[in-house]
C-alpha positions in Angstrom: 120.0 124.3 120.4 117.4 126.8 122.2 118.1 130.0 122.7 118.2 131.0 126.3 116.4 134.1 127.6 116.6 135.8 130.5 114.5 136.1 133.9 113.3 139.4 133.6 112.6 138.7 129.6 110.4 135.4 130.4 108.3 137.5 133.5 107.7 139.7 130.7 106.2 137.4 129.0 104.4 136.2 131.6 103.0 139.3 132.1 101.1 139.5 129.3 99.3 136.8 129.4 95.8 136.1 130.5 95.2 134.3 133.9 93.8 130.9 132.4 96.9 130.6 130.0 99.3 131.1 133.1 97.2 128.5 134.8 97.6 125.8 132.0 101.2 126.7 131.6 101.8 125.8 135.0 99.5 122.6 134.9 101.9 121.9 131.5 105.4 122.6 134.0 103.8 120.1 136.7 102.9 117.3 134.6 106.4 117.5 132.4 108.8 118.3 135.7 106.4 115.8 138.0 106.6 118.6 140.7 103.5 121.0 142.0 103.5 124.6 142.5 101.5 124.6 145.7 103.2 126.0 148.7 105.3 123.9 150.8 104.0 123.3 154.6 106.0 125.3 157.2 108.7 123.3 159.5 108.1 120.2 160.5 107.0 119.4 164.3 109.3 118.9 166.7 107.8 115.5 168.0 105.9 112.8 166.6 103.3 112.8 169.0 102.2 116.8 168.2 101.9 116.0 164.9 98.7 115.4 164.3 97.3 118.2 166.7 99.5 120.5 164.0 97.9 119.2 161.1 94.6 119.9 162.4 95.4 123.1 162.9 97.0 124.3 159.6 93.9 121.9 158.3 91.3 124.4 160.1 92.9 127.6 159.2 92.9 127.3 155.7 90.1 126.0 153.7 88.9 126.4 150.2 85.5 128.3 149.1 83.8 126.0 146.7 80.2 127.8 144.7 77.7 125.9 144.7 75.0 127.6 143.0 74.9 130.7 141.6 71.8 131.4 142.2 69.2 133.7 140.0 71.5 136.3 138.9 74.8 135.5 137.5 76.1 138.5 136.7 76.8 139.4 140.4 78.4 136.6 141.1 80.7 136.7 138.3 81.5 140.7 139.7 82.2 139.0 143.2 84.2 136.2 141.7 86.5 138.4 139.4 86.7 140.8 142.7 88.1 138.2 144.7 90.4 136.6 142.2 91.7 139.2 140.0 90.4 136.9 136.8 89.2 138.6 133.8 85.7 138.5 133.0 86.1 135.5 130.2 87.8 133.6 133.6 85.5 134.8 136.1 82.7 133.7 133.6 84.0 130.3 133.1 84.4 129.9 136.8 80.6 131.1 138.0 79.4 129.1 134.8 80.9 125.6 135.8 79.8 125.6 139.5 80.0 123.5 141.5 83.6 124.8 141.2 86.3 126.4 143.8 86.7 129.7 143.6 89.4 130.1 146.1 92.1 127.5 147.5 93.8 127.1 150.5 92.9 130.8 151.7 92.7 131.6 155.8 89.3 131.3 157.3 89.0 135.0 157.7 89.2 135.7 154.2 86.7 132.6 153.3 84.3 133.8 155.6 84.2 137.0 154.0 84.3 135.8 150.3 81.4 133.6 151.4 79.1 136.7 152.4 79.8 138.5 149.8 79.0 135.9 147.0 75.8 135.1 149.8 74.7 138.5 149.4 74.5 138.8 145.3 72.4 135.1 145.6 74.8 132.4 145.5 75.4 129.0 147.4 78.6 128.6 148.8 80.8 126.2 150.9 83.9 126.1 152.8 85.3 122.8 152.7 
């Protein structure tokens, strides 16, 4: 039989580990569980008819900031990219080193806009999709 722990003990634990090992973890809890850890839309609408106008709305405000090229210096980028993220620089790394990859997901437009100039100012290529 396993040993239970507590709440506090397993955040813990949590805590110390790096960014791309919580990130598999939680990939590992999806796949075993069949559930996913994104956030769950708001209320429904109130009719069927303004449904669709809502959609396109929550659709427009949030978007995801996708690197495209990193352009002719990478360490910039990577600095921009751990920045925004709060990776380390082995994550950051592997992010800026795969592109085309998303940096960001599901952030306002505000905040995407802005992540966009900056990583447009060190060099890179960047879209909002």
């Amino acid at each position: 039989m396993a040993t239970k722990i507590s709440a506090e003990d397993w955040i813990e634990e949590l805590k110390g580990i790096s960014v791309l090992e919580l990130s598999e973890r939680i990939k590992a809890l999806e796949e075993e569980f069949g559930v996913s850890a994104t956030a769950v839309a708001a209320a429904a609408p109130a009719a069927a008819d303004d449904g669709a106008d809502d959609e396109k709305e929550e659709e427009a405000s949030t978007v995801d900031v996708v690197l495209t090229e990193i352009g002719g210096q990478k360490v910039p980028v990577i600095k921009v990219v751990r920045a925004a993220t709060g990776l380390g620089l082995k994550e950051a790394k592997a992010i800026v080193d795969e592109a085309p990859n998303a940096i960001k997901e599901g952030v306002e437009r505000e905040e995407a806009d802005k992540l966009k100039a900056e990583l447009e100012e060190v060099g890179a290529s960047v879209e909002l999709k």
